[in-house]
N, CA and C atoms as a LAMMPS dump frame, in Angstrom:
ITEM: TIMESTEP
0
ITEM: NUMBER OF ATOMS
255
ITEM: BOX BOUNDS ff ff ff
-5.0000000000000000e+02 5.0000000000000000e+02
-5.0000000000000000e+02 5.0000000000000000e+02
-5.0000000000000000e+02 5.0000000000000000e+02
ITEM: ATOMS id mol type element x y z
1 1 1 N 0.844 -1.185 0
2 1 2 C 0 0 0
3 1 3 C 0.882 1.239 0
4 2 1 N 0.424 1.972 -0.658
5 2 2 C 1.337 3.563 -1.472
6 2 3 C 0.859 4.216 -0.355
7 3 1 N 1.647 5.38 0.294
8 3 2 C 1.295 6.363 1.192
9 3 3 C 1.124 7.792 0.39
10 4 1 N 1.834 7.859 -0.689
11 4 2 C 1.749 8.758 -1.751
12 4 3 C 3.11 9.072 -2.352
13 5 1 N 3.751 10.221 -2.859
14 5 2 C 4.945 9.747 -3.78
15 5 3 C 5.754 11.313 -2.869
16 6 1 N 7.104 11.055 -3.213
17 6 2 C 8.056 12.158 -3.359
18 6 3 C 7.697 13.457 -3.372
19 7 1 N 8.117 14.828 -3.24
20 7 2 C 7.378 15.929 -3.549
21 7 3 C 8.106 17.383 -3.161
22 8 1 N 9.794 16.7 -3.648
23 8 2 C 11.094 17.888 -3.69
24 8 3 C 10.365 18.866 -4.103
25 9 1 N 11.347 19.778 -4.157
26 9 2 C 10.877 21.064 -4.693
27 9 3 C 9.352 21.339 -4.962
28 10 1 N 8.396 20.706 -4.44
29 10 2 C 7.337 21.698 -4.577
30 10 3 C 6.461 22.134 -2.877
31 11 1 N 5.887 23.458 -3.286
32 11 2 C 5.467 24.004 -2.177
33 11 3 C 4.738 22.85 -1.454
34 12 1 N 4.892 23.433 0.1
35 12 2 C 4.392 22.248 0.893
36 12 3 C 3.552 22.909 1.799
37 13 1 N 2.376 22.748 2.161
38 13 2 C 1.274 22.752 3.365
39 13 3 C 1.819 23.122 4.984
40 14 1 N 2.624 22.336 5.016
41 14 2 C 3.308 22.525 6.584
42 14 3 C 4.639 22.019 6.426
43 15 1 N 5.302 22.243 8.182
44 15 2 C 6.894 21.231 7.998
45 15 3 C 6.491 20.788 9.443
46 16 1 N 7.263 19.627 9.397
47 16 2 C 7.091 18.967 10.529
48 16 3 C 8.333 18.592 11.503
49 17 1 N 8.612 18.685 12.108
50 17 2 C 10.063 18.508 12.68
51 17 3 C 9.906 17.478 13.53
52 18 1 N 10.817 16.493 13.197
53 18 2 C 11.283 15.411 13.39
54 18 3 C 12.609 15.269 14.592
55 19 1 N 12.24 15.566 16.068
56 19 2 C 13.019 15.538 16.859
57 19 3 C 13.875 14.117 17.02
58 20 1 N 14.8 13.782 18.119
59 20 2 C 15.584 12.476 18.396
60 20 3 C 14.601 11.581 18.988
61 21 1 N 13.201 12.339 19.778
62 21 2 C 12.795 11.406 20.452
63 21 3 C 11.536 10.819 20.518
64 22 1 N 10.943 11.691 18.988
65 22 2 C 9.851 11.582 18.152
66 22 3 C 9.525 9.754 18.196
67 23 1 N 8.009 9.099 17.959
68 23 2 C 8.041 8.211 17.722
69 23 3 C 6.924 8.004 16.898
70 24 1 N 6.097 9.108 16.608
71 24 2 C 4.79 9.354 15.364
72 24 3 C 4.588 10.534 15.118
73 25 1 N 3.871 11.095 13.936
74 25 2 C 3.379 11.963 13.531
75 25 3 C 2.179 12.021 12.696
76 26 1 N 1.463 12.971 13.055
77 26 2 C 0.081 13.298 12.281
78 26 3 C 0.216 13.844 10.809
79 27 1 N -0.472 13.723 9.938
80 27 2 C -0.733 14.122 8.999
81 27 3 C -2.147 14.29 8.43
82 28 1 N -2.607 14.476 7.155
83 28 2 C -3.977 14.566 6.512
84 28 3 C -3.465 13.582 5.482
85 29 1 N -4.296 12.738 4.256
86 29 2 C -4.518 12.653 3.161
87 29 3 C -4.415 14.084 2.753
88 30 1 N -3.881 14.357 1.127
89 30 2 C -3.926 15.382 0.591
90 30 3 C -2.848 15.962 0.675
91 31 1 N -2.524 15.999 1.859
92 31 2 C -1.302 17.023 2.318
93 31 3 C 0.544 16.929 1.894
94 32 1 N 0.797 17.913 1.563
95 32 2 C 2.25 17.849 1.386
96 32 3 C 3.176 18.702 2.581
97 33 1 N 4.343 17.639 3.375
98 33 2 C 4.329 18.165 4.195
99 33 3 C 6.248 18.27 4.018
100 34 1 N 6.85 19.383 4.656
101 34 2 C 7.95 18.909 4.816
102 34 3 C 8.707 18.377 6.492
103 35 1 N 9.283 17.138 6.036
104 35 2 C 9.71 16.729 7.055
105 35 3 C 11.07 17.447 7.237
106 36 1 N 11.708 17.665 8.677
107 36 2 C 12.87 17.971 9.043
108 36 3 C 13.269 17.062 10.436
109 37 1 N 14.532 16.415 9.861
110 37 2 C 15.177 15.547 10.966
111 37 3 C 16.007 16.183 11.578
112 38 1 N 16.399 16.58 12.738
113 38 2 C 17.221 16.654 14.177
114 38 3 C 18.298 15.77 14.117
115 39 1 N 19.386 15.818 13.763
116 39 2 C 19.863 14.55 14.397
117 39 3 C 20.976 15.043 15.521
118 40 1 N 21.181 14.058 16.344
119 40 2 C 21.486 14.17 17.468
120 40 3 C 23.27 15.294 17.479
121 41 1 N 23.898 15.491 16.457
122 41 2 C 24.761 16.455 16.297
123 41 3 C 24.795 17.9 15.826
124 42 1 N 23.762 17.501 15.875
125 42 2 C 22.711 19.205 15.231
126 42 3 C 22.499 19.238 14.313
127 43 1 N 22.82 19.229 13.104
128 43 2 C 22.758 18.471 11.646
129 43 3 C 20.867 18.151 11.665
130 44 1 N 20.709 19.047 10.358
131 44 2 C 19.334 18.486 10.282
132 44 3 C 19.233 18.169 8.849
133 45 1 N 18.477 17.363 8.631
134 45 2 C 18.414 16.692 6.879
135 45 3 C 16.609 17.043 7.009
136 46 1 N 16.046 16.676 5.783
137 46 2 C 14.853 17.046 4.925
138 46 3 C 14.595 16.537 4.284
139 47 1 N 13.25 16.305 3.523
140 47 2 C 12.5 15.226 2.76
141 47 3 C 10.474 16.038 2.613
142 48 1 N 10.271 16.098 1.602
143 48 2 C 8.804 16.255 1.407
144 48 3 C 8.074 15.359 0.399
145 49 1 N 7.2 15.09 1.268
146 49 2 C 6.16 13.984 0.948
147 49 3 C 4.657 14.674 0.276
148 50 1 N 4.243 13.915 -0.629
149 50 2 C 2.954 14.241 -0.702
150 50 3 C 2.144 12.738 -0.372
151 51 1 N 1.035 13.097 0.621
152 51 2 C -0.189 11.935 0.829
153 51 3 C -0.869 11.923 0.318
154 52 1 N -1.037 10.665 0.079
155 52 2 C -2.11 10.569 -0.954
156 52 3 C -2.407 9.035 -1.003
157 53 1 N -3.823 8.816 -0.307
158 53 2 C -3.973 7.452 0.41
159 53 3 C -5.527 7.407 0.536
160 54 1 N -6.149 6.361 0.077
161 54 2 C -7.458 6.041 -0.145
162 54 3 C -8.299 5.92 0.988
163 55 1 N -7.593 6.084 2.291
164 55 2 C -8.023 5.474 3.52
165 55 3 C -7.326 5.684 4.976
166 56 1 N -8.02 6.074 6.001
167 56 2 C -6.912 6.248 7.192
168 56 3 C -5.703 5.001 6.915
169 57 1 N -4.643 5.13 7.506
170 57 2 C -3.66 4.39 7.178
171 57 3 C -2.427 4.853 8.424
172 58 1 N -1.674 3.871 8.698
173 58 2 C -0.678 3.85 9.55
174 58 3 C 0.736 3.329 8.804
175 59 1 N 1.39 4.002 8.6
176 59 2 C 2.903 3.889 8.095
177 59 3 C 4.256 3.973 8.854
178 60 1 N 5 3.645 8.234
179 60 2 C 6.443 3.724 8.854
180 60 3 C 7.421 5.033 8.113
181 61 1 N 7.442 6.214 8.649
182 61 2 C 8.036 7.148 7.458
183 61 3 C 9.589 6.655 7.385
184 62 1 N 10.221 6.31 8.3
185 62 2 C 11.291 6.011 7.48
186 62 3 C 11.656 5.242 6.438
187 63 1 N 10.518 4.111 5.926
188 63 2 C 10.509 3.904 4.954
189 63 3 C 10.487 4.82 3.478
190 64 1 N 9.617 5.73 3.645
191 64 2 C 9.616 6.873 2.773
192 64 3 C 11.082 7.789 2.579
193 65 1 N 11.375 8.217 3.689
194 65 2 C 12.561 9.085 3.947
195 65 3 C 13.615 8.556 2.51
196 66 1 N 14.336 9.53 2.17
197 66 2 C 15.743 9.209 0.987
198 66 3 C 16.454 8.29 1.938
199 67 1 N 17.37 7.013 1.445
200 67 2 C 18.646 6.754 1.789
201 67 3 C 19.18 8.071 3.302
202 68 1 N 19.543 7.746 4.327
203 68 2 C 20.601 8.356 5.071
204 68 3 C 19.423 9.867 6.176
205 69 1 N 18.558 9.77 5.449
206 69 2 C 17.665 10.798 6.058
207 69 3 C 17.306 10.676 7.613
208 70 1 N 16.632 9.64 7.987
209 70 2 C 15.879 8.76 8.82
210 70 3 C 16.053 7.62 8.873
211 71 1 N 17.026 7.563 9.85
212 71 2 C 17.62 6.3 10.068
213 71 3 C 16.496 4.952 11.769
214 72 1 N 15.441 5.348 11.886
215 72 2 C 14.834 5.078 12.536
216 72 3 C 13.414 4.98 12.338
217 73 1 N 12.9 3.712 12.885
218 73 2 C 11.248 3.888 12.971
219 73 3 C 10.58 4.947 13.21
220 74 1 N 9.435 6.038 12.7
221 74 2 C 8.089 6.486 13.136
222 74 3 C 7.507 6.279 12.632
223 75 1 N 6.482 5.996 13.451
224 75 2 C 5.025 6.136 12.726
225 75 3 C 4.292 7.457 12.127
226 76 1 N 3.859 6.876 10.729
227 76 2 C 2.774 8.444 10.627
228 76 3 C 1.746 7.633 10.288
229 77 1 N 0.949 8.428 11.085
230 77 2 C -0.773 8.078 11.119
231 77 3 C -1.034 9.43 9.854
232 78 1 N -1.971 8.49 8.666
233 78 2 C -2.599 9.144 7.815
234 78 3 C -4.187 9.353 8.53
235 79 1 N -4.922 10.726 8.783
236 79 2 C -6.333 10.827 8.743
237 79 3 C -6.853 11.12 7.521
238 80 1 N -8.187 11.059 7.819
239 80 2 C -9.23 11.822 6.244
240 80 3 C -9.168 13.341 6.418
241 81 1 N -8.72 14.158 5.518
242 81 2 C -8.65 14.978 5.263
243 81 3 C -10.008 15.802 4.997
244 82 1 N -10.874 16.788 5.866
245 82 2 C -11.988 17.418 6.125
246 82 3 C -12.271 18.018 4.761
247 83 1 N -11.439 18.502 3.907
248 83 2 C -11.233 19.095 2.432
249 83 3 C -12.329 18.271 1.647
250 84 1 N -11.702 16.932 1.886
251 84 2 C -12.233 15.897 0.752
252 84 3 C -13.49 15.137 0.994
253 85 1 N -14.145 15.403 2.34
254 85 2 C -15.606 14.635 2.716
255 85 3 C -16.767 15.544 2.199
C-alpha cells in the first residue's frame, strides 16, 4: 500500500520537525508536508512527501525518507482529510 509519492521542490502545506525522540506523527490525506530531521549532532536533513492514500492508514516514514535521512522507525498516522468529505 502507497502512502503517496516524493514531492522535492514543490510548495508544501506545513513542515514537521522530526526531533531524536519523536516516535509518530500526524498528517492529513492530501497534504504535502515537509519533514525535518534533528539529528542528534545538530545536523538536520529534509524530505517532502505528498499523501495521498485512499483510507486512514498507519505507516512507517522512514521507509519513505531518501537513503541516510531517517535512520529510525516512526510512525505516521494518515487521517481523512476534512477538504475531501
Amino acid at each position: 500500500m502507497g502512502l503517496g509519492t516524493p514531492a522535492e521542490g514543490r510548495s508544501y502545506d506545513r513542515k514537521i520537525l522530526i526531533r531524536a525522540n519523536a516516535k509518530f506523527v500526524n498528517v492529513l490525506d492530501g497534504e504535502v508536508i515537509k519533514f525535518v530531521v534533528q539529528e542528534p549532532d545538530g545536523a538536520d536533513r529534509s524530505f517532502t512527501w505528498h499523501f495521498d492514500t485512499p483510507r486512514e492508514t498507519v505507516g512507517d516514514l522512514s521507509k519513505l525518507a531518501p537513503a541516510g535521512v531517517l535512520g529510525r522507525p516512526v510512525k505516521v498516522y494518515v487521517g481523512s482529510n476534512p477538504r475531501y468529505i
